[in-house]
C-alpha positions as MATLAB code, in Angstrom:
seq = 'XXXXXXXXXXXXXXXXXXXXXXXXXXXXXXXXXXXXXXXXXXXXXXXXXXXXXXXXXXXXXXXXXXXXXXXXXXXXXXXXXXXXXXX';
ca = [
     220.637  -28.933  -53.527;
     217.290  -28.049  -52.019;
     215.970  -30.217  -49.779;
     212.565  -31.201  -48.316;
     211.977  -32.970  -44.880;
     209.314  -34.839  -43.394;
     209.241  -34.989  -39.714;
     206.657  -37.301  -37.905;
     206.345  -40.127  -35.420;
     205.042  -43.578  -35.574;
     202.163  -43.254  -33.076;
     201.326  -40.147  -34.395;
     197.510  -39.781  -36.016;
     198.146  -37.058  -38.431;
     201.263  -38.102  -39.288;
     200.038  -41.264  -40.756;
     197.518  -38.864  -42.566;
     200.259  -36.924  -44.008;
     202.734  -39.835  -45.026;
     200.898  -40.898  -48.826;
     200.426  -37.568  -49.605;
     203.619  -36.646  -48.810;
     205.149  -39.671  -50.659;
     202.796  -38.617  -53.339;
     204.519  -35.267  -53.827;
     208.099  -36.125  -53.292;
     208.196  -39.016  -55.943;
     207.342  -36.022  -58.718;
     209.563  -33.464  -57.364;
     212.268  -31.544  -59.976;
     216.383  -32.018  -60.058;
     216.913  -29.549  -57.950;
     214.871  -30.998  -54.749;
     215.636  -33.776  -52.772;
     213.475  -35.222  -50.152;
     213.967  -37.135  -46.260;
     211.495  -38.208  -44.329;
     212.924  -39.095  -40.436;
     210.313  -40.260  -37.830;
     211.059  -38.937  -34.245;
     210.453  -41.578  -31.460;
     212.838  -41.313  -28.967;
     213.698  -38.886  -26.110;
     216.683  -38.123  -27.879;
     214.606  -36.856  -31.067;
     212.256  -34.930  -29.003;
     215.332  -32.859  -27.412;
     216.863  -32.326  -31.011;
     212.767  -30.916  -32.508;
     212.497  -28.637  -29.034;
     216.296  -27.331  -30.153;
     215.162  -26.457  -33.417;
     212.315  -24.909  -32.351;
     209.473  -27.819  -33.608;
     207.226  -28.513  -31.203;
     204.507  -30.380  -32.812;
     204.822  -33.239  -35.660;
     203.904  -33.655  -38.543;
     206.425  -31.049  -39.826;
     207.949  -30.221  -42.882;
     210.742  -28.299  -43.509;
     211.727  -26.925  -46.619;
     215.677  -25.994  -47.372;
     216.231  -24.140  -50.593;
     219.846  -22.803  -50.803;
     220.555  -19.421  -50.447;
     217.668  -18.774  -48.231;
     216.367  -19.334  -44.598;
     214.337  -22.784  -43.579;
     211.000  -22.511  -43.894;
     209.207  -24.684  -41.307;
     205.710  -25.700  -41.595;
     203.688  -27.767  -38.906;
     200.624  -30.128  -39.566;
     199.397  -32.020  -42.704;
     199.080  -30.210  -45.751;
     197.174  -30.883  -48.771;
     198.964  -32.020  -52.115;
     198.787  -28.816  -53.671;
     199.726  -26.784  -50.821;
     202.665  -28.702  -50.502;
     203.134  -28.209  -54.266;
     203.143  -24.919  -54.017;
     205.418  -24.517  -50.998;
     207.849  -26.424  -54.255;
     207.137  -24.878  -56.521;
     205.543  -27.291  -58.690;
];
């Protein structure tokens, strides 16, 4: 199954920005997407986003099987994130 995650933090600005429209967007999404949202707060979260090669947050990252992650950083509008799904 595809997948769709949210990354952000807590004290993060934009993050809290992102969050409803994210929400939004994931509560409409088609069968064949599922969706995570995981806030990173602790050291141990930071270490795991700098392996992975995310340095900022809000990201999303989108998993569609068969194909490589796409990783996007900062808040996107509903329809851009739409269209990044395919909706």
């Amino acid at each position: 199954m595809n997948k769709v995650i949210k990354l952000s933090a807590t004290w993060c600005g934009p993050c809290k920005q992102y969050a409803p429209i994210f929400n939004e967007v994931v509560d409409g999404l088609p069968d064949t997407w599922e969706s995570l949202a995981v806030d990173i707060d602790t050291d141990e979260g930071r270490e795991l986003m700098i392996a992975n090669g995310i340095r900022s947050v809000p990201t999303t990252v989108f998993m569609e099987v068969g194909k490589d992650p796409k990783i996007i950083s900062g808040v996107m509008s509903a329809e851009q994130l739409e269209e990044q799904l395919g909706m």
